[in-house]
N, CA, C and O atoms as a CHARMM CRD file, in Angstrom:
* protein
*
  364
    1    1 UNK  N    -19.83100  -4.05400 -17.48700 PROA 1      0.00000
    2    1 UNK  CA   -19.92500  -4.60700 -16.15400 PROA 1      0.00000
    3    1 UNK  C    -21.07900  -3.89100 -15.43900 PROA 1      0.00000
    4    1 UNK  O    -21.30100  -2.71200 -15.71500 PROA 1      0.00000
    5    2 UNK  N    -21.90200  -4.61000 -14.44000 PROA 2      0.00000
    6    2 UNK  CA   -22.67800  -3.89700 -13.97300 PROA 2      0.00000
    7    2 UNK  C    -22.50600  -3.21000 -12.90700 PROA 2      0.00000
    8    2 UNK  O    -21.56000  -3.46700 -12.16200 PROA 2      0.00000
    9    3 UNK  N    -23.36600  -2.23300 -12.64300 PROA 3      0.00000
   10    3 UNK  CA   -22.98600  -0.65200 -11.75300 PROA 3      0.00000
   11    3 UNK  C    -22.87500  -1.88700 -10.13700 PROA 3      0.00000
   12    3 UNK  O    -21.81900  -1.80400  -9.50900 PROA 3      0.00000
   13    4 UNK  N    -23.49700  -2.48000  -9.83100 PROA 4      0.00000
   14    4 UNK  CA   -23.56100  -3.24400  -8.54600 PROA 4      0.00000
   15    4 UNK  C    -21.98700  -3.91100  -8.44200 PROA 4      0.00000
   16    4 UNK  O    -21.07600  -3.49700  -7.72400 PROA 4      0.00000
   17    5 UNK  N    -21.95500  -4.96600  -9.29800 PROA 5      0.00000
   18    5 UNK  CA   -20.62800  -5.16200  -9.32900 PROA 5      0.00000
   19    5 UNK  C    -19.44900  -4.54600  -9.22100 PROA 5      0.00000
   20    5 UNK  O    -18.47200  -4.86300  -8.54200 PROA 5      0.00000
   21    6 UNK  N    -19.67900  -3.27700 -10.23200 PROA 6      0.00000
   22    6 UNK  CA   -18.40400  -2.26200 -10.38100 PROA 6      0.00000
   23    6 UNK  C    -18.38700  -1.49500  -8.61600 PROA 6      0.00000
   24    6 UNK  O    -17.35600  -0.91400  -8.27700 PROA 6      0.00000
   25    7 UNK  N    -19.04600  -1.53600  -8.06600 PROA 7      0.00000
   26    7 UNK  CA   -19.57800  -1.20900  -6.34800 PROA 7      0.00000
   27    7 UNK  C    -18.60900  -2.15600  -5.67500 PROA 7      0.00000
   28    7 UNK  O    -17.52900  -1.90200  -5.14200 PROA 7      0.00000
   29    8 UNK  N    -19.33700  -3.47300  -5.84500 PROA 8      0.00000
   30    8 UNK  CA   -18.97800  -4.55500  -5.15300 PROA 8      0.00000
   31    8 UNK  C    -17.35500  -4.39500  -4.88600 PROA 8      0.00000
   32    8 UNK  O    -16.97400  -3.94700  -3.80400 PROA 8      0.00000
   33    9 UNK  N    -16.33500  -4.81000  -5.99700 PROA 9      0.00000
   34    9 UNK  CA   -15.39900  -4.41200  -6.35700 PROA 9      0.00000
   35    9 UNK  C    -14.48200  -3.06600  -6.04100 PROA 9      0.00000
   36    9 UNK  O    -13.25800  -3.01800  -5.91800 PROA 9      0.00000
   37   10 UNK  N    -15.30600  -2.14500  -5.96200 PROA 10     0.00000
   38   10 UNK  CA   -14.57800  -0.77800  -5.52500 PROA 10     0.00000
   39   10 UNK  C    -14.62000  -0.92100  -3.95300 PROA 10     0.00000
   40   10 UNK  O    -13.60800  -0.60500  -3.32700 PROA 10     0.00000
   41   11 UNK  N    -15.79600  -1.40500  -3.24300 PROA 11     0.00000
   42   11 UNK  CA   -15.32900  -1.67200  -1.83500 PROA 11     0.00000
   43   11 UNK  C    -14.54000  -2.65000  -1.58800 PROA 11     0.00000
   44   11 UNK  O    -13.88000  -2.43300  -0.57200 PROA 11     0.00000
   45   12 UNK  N    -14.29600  -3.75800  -2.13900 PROA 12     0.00000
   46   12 UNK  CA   -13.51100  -4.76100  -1.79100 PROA 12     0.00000
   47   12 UNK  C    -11.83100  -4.08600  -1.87500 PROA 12     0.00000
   48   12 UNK  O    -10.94700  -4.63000  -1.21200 PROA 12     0.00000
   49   13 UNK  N    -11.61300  -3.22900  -2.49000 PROA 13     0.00000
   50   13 UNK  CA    -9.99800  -2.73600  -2.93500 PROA 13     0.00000
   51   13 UNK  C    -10.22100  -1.48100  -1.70800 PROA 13     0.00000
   52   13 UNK  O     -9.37000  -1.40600  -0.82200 PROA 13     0.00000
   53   14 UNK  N    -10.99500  -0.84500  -1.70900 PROA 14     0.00000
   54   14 UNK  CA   -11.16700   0.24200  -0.44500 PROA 14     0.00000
   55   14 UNK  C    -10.71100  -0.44100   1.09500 PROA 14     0.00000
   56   14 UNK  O     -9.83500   0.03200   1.81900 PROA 14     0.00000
   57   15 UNK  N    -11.79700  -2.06500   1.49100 PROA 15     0.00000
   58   15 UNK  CA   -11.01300  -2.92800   2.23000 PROA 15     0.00000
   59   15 UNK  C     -9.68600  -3.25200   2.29300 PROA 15     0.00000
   60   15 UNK  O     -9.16600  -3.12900   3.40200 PROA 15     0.00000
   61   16 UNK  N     -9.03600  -3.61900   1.42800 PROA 16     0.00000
   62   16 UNK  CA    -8.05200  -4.55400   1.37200 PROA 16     0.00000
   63   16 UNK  C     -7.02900  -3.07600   1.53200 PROA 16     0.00000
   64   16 UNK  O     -6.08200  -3.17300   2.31200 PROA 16     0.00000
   65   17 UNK  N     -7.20000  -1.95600   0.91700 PROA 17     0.00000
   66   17 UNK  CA    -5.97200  -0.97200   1.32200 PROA 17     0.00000
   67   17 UNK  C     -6.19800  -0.20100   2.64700 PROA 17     0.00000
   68   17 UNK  O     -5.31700   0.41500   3.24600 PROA 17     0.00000
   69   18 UNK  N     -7.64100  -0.32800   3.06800 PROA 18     0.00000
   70   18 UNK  CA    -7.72500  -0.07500   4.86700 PROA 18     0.00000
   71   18 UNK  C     -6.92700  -0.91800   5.50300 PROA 18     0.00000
   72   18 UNK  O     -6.07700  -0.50400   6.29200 PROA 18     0.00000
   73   19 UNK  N     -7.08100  -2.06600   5.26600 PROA 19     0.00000
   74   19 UNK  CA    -6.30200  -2.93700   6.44100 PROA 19     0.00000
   75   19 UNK  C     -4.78000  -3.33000   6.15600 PROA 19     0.00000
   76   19 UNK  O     -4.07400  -3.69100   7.09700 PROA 19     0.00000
   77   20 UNK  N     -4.33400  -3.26900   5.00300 PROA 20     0.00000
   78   20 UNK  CA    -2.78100  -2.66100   4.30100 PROA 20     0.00000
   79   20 UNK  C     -2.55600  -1.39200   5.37000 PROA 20     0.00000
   80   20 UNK  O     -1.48900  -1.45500   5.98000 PROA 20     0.00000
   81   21 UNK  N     -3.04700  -0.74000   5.54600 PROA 21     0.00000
   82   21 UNK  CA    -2.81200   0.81000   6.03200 PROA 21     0.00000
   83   21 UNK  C     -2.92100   0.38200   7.77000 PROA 21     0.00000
   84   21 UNK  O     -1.92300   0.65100   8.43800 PROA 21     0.00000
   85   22 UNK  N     -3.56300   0.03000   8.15400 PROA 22     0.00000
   86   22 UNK  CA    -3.74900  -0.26700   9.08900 PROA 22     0.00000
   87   22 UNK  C     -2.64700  -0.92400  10.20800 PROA 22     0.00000
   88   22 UNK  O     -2.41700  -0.78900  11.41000 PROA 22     0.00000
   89   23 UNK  N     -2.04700  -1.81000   8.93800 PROA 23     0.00000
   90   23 UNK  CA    -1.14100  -2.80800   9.32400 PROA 23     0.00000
   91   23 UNK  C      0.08800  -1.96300   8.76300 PROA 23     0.00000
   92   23 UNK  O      1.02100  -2.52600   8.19200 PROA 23     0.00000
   93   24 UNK  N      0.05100  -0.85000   8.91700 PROA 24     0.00000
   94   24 UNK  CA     1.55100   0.27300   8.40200 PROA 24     0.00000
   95   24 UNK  C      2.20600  -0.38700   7.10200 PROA 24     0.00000
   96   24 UNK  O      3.21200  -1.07000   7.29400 PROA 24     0.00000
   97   25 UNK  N      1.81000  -0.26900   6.01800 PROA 25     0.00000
   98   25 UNK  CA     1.74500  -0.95500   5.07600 PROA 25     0.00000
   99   25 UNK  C      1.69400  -0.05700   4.05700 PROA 25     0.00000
  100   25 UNK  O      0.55000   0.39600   4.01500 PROA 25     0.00000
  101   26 UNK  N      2.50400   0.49700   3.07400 PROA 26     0.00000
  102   26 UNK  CA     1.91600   1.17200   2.16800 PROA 26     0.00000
  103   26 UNK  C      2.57000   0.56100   0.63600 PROA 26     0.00000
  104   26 UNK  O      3.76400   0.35900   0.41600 PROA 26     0.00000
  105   27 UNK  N      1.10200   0.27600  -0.59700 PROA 27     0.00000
  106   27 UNK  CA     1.74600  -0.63900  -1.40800 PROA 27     0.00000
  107   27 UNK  C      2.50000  -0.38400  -2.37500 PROA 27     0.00000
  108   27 UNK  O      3.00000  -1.25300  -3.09000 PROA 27     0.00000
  109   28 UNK  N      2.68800   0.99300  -2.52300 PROA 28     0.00000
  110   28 UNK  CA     3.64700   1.51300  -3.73600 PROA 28     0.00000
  111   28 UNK  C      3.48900   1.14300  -5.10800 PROA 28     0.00000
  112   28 UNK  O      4.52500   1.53000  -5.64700 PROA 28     0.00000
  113   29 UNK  N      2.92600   0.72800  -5.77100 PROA 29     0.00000
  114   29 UNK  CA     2.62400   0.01800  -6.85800 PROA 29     0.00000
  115   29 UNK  C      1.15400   0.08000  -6.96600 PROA 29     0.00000
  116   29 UNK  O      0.91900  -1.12600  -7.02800 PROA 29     0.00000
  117   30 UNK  N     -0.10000   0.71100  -7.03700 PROA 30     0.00000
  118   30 UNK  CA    -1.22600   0.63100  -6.78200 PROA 30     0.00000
  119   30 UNK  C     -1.52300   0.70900  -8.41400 PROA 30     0.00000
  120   30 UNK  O     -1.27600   1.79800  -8.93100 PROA 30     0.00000
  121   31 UNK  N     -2.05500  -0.39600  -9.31400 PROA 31     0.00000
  122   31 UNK  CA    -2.27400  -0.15800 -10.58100 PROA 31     0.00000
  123   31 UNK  C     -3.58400  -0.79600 -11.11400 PROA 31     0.00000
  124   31 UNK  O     -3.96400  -1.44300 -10.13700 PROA 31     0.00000
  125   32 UNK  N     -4.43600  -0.97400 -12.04000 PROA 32     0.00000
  126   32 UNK  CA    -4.85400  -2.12400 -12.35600 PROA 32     0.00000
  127   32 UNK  C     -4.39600  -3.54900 -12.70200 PROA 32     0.00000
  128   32 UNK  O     -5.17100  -4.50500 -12.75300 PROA 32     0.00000
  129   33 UNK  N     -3.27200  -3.60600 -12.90200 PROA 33     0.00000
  130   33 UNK  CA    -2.31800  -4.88800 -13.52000 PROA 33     0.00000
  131   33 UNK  C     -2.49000  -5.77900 -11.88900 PROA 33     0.00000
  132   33 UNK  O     -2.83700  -6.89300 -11.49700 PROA 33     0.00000
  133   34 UNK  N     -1.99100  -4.44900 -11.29800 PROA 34     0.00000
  134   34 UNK  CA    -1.79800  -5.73800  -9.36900 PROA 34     0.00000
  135   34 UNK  C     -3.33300  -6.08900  -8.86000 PROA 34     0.00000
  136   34 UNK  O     -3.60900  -6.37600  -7.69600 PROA 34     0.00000
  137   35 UNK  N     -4.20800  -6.01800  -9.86800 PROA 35     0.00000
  138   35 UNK  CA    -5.83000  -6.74800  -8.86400 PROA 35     0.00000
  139   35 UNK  C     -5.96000  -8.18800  -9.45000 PROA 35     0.00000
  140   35 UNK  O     -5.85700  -8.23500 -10.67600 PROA 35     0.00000
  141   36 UNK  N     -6.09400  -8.95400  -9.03100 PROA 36     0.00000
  142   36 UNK  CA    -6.64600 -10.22600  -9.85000 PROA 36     0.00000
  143   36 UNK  C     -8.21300 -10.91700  -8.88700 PROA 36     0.00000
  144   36 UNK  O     -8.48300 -11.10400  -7.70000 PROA 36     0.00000
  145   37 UNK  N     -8.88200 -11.10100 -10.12500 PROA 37     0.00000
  146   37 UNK  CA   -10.23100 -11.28100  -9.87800 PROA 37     0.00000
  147   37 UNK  C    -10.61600 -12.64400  -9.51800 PROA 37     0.00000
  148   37 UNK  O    -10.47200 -13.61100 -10.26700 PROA 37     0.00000
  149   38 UNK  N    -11.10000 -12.68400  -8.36800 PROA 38     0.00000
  150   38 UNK  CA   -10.84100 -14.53800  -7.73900 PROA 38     0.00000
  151   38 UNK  C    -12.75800 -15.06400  -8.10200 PROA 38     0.00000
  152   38 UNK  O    -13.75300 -14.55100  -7.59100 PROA 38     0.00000
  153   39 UNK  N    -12.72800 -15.77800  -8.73900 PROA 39     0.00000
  154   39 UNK  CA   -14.40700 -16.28100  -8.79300 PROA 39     0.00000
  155   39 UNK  C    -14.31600 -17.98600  -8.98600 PROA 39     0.00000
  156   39 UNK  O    -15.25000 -18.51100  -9.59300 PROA 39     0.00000
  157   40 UNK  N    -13.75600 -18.42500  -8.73000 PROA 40     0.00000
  158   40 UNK  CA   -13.87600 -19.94400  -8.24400 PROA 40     0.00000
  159   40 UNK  C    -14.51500 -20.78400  -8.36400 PROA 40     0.00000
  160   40 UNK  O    -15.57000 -20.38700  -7.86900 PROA 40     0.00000
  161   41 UNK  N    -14.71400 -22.06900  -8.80000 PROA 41     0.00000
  162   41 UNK  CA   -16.56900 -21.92900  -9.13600 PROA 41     0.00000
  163   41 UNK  C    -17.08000 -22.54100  -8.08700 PROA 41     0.00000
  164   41 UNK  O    -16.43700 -22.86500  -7.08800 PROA 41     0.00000
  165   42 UNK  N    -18.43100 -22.75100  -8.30000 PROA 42     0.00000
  166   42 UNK  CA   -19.35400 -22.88900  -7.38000 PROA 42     0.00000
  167   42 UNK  C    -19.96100 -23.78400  -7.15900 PROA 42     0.00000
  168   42 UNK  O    -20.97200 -23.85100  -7.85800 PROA 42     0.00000
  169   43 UNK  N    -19.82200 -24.60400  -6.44100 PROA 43     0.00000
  170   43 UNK  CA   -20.56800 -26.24400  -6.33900 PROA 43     0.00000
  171   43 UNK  C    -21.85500 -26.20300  -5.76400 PROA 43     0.00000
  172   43 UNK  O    -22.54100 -27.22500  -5.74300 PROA 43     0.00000
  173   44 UNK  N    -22.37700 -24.83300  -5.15900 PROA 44     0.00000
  174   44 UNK  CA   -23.72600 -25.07200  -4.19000 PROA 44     0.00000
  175   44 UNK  C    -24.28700 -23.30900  -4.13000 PROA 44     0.00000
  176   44 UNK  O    -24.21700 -22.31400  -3.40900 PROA 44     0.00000
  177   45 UNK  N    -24.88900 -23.80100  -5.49100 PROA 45     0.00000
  178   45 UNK  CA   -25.28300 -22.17400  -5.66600 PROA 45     0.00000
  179   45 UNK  C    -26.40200 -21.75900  -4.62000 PROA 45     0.00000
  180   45 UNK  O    -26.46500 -20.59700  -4.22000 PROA 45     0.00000
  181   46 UNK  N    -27.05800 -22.49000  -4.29800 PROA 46     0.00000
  182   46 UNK  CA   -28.48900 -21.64200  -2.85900 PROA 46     0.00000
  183   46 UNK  C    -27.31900 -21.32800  -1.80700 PROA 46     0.00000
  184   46 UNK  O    -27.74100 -20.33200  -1.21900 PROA 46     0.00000
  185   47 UNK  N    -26.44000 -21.56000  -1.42300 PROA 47     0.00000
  186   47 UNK  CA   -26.00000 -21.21600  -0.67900 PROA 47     0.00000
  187   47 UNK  C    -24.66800 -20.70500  -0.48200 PROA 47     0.00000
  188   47 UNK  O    -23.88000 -21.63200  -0.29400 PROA 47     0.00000
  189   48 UNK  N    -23.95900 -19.20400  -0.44800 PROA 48     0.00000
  190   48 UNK  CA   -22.89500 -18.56200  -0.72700 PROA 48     0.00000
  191   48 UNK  C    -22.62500 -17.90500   0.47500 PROA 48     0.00000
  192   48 UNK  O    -22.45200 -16.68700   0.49100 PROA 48     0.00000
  193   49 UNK  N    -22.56100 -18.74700   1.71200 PROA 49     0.00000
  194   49 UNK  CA   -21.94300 -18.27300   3.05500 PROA 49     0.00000
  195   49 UNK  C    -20.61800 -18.58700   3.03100 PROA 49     0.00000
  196   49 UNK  O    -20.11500 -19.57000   2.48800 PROA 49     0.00000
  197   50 UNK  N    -19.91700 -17.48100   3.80500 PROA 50     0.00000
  198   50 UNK  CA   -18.13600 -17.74100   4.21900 PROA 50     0.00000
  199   50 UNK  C    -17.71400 -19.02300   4.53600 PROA 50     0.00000
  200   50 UNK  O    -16.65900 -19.44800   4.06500 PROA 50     0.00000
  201   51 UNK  N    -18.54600 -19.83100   5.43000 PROA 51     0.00000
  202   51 UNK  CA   -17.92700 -21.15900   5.33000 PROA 51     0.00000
  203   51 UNK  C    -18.29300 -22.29400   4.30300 PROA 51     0.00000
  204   51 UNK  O    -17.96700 -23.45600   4.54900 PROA 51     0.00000
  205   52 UNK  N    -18.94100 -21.97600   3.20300 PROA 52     0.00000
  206   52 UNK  CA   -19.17400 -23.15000   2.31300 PROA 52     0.00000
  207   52 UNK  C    -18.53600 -23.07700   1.30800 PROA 52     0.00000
  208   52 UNK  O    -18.51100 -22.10100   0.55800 PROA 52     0.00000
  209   53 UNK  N    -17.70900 -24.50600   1.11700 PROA 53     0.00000
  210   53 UNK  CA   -16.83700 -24.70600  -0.43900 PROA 53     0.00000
  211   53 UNK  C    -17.56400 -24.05800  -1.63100 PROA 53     0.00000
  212   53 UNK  O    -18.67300 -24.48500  -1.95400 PROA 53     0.00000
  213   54 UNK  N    -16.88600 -22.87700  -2.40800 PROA 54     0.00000
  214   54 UNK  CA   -17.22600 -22.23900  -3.07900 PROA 54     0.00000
  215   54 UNK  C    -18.06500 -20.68400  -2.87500 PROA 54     0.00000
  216   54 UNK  O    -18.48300 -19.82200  -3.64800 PROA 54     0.00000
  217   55 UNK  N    -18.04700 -20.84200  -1.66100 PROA 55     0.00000
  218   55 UNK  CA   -18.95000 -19.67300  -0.90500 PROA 55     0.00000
  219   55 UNK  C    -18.21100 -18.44300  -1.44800 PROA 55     0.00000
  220   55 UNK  O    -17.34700 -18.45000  -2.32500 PROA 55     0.00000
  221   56 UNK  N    -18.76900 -17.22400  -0.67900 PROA 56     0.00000
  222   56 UNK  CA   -17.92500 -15.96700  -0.90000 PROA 56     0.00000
  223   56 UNK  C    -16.65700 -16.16900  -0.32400 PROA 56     0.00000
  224   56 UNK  O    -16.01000 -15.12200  -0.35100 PROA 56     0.00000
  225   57 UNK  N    -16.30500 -16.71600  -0.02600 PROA 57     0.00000
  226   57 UNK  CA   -14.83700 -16.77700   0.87700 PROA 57     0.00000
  227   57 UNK  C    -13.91200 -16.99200  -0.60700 PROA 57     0.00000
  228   57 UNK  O    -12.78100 -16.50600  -0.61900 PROA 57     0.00000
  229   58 UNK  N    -14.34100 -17.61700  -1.66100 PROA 58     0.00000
  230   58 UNK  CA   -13.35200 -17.90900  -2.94400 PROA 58     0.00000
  231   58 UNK  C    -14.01300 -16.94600  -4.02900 PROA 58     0.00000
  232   58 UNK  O    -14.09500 -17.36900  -5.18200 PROA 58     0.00000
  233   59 UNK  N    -14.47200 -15.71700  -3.73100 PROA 59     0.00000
  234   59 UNK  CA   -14.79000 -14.90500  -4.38800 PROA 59     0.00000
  235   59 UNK  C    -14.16100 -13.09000  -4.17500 PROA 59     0.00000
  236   59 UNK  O    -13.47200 -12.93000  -3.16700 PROA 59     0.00000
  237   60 UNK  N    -14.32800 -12.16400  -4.82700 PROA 60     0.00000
  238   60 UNK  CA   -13.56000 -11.27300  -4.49700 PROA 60     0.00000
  239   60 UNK  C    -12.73700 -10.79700  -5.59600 PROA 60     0.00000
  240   60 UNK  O    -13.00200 -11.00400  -6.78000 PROA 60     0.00000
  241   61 UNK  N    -11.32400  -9.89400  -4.99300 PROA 61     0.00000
  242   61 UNK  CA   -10.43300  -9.54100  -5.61600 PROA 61     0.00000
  243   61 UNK  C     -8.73300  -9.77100  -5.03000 PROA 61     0.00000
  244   61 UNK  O     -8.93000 -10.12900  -3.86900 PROA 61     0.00000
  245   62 UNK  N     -7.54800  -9.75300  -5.19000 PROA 62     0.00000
  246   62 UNK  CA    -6.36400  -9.88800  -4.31400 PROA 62     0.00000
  247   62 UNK  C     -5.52100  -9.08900  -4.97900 PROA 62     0.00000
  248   62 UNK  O     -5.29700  -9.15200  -6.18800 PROA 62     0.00000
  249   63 UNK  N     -4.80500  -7.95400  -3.82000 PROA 63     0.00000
  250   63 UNK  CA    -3.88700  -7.48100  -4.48300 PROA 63     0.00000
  251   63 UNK  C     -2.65900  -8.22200  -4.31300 PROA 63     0.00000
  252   63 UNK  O     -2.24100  -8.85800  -3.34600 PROA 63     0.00000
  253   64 UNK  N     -2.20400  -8.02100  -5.37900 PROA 64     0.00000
  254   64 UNK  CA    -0.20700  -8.81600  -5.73000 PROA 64     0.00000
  255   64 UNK  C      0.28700  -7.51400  -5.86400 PROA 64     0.00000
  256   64 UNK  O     -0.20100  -6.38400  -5.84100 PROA 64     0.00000
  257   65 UNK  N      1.85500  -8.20300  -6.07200 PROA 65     0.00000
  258   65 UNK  CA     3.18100  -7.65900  -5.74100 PROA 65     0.00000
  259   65 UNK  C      3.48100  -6.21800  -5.06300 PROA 65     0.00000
  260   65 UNK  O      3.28100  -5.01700  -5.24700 PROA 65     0.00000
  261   66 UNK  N      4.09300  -7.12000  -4.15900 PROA 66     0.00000
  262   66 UNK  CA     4.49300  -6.55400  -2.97700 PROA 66     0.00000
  263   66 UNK  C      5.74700  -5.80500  -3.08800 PROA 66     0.00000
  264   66 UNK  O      6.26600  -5.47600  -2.02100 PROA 66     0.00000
  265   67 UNK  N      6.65100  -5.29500  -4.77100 PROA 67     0.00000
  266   67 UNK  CA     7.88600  -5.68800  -4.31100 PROA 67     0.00000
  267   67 UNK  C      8.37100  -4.09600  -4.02500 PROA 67     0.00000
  268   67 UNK  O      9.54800  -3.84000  -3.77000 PROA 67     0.00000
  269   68 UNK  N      7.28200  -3.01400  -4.09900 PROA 68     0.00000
  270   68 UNK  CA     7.47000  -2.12100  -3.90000 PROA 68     0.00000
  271   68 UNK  C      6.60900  -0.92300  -3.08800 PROA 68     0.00000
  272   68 UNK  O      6.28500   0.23900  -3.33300 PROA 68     0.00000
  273   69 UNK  N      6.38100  -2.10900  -1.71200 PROA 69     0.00000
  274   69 UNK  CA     5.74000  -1.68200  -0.67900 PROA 69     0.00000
  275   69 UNK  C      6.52200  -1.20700   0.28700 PROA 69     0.00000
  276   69 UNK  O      7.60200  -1.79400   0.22300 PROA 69     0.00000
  277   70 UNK  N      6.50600  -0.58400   0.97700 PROA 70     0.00000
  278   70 UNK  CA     6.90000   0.17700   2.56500 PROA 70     0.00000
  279   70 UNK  C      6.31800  -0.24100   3.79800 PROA 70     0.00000
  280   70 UNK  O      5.18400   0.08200   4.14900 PROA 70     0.00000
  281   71 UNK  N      7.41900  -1.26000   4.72900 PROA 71     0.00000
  282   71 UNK  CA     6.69500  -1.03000   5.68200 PROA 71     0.00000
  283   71 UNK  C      7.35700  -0.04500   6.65800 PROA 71     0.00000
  284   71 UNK  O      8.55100   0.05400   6.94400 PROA 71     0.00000
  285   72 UNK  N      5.82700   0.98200   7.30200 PROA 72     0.00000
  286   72 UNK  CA     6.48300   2.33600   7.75300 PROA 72     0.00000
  287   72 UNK  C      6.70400   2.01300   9.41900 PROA 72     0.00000
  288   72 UNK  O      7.00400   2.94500  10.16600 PROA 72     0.00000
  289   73 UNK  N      6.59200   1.09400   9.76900 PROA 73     0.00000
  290   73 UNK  CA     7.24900   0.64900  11.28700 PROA 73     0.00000
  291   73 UNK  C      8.74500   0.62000  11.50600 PROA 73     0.00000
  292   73 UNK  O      9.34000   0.64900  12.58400 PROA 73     0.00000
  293   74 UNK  N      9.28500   0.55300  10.17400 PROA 74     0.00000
  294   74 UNK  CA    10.91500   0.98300   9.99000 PROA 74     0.00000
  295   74 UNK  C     11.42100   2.49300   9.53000 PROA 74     0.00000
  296   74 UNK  O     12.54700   2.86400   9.20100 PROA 74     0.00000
  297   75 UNK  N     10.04500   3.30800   9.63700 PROA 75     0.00000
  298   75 UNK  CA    10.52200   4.54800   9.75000 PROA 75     0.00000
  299   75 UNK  C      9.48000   5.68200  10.86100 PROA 75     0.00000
  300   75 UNK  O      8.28600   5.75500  11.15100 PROA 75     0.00000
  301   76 UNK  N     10.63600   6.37300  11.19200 PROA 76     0.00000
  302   76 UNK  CA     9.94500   7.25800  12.42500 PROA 76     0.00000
  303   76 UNK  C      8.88800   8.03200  12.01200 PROA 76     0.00000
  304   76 UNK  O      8.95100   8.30000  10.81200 PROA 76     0.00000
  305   77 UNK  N      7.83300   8.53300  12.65700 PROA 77     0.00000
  306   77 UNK  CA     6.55800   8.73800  12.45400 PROA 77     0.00000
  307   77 UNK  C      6.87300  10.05300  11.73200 PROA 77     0.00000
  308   77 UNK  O      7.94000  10.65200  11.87000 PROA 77     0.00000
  309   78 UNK  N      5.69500  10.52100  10.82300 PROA 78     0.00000
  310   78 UNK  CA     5.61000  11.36800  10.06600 PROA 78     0.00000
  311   78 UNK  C      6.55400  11.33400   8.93600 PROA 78     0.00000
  312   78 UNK  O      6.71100  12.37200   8.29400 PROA 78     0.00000
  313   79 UNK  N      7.22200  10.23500   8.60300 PROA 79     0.00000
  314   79 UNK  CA     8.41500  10.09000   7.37900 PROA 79     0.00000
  315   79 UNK  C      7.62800  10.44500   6.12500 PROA 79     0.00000
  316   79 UNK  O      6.42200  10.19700   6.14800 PROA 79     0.00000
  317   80 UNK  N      8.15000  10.98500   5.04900 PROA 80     0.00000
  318   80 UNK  CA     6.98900  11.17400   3.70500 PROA 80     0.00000
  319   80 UNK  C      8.30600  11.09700   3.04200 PROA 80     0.00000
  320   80 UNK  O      9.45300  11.39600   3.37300 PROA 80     0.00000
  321   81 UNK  N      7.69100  10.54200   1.88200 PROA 81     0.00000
  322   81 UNK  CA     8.59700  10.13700   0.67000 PROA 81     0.00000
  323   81 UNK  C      7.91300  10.73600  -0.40600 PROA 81     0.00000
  324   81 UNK  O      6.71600  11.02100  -0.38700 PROA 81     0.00000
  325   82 UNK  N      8.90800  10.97800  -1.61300 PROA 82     0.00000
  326   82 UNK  CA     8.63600  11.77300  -2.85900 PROA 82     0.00000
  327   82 UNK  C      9.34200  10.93800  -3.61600 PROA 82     0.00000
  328   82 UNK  O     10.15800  10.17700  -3.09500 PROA 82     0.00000
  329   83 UNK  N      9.09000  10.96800  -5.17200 PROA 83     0.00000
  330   83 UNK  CA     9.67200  10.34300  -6.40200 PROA 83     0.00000
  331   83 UNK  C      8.34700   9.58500  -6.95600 PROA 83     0.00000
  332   83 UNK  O      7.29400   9.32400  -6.37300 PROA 83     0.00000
  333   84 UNK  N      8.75100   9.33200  -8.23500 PROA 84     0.00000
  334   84 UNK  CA     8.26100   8.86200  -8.89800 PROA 84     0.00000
  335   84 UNK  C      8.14000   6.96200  -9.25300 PROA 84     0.00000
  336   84 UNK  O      9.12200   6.21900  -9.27700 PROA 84     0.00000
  337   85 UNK  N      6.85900   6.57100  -9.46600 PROA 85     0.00000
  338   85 UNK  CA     7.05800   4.49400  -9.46600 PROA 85     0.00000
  339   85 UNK  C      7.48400   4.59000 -10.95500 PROA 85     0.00000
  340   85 UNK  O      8.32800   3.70900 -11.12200 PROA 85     0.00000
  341   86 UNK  N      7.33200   5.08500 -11.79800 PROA 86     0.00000
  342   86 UNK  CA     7.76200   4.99000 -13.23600 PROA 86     0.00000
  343   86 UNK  C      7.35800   4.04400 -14.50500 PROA 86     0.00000
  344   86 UNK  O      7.94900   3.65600 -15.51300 PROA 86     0.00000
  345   87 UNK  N      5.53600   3.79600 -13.72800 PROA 87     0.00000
  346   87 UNK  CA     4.79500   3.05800 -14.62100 PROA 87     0.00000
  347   87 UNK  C      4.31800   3.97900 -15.37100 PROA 87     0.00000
  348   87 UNK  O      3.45900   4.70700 -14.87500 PROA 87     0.00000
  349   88 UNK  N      4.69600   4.17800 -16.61800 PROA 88     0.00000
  350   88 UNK  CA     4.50100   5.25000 -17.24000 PROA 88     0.00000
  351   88 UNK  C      3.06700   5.16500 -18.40300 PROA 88     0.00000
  352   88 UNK  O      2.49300   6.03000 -19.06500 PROA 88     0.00000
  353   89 UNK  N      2.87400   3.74600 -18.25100 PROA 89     0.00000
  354   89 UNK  CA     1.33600   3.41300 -18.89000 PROA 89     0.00000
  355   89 UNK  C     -0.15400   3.92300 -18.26900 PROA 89     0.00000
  356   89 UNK  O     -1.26800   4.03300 -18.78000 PROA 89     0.00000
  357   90 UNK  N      0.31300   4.14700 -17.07600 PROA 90     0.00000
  358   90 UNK  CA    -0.60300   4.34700 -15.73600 PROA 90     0.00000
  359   90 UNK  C     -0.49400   5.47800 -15.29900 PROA 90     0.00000
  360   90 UNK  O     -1.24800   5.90200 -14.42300 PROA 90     0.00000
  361   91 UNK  N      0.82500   6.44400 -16.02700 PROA 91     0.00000
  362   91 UNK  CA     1.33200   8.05700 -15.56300 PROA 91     0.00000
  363   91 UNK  C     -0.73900   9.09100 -16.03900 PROA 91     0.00000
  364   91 UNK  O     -0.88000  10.30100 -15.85900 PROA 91     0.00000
């Protein structure tokens, strides 16, 4: 993969867990398995603005499953948790 891309990609997951965090959100499950790579194709290659069918808007990455996220608005500030997720492929 190329070094630009492998960039591209590392900020896009840096985004997506800022604004997870942001939104008191924490995803518990952070692996490679939960990214899936969105590239869509492209009907109008000169042009790859946010609003055009196929644009960057259907490009990117998305994180999935949620099923072992925290949201920390249901716990009083400064709460910290310990234990282990027990993906042991990923240990």
């Amino acid at each position: 993969m190329d070094e630009v891309l492998v960039i591209y990609y590392t900020i896009e997951m840096m985004k997506t867990l800022q604004h997870l965090h942001k939104a008191g959100i924490i995803h518990g499950d952070l692996k490679p398995d939960n990214w899936l790579v969105r590239n869509d194709p492209c009907e109008y290659w000169d042009n790859w603005g946010t609003g055009v069918q196929g644009g960057w808007n259907t490009k990117g990455i998305l994180l999935i499953d949620y099923g072992k996220s925290v949201d920390m608005s249901l716990y009083a500030p400064g709460t910290r948790f310990t234990g282990g997720v027990g993906a042991d492929t990923f240990t």
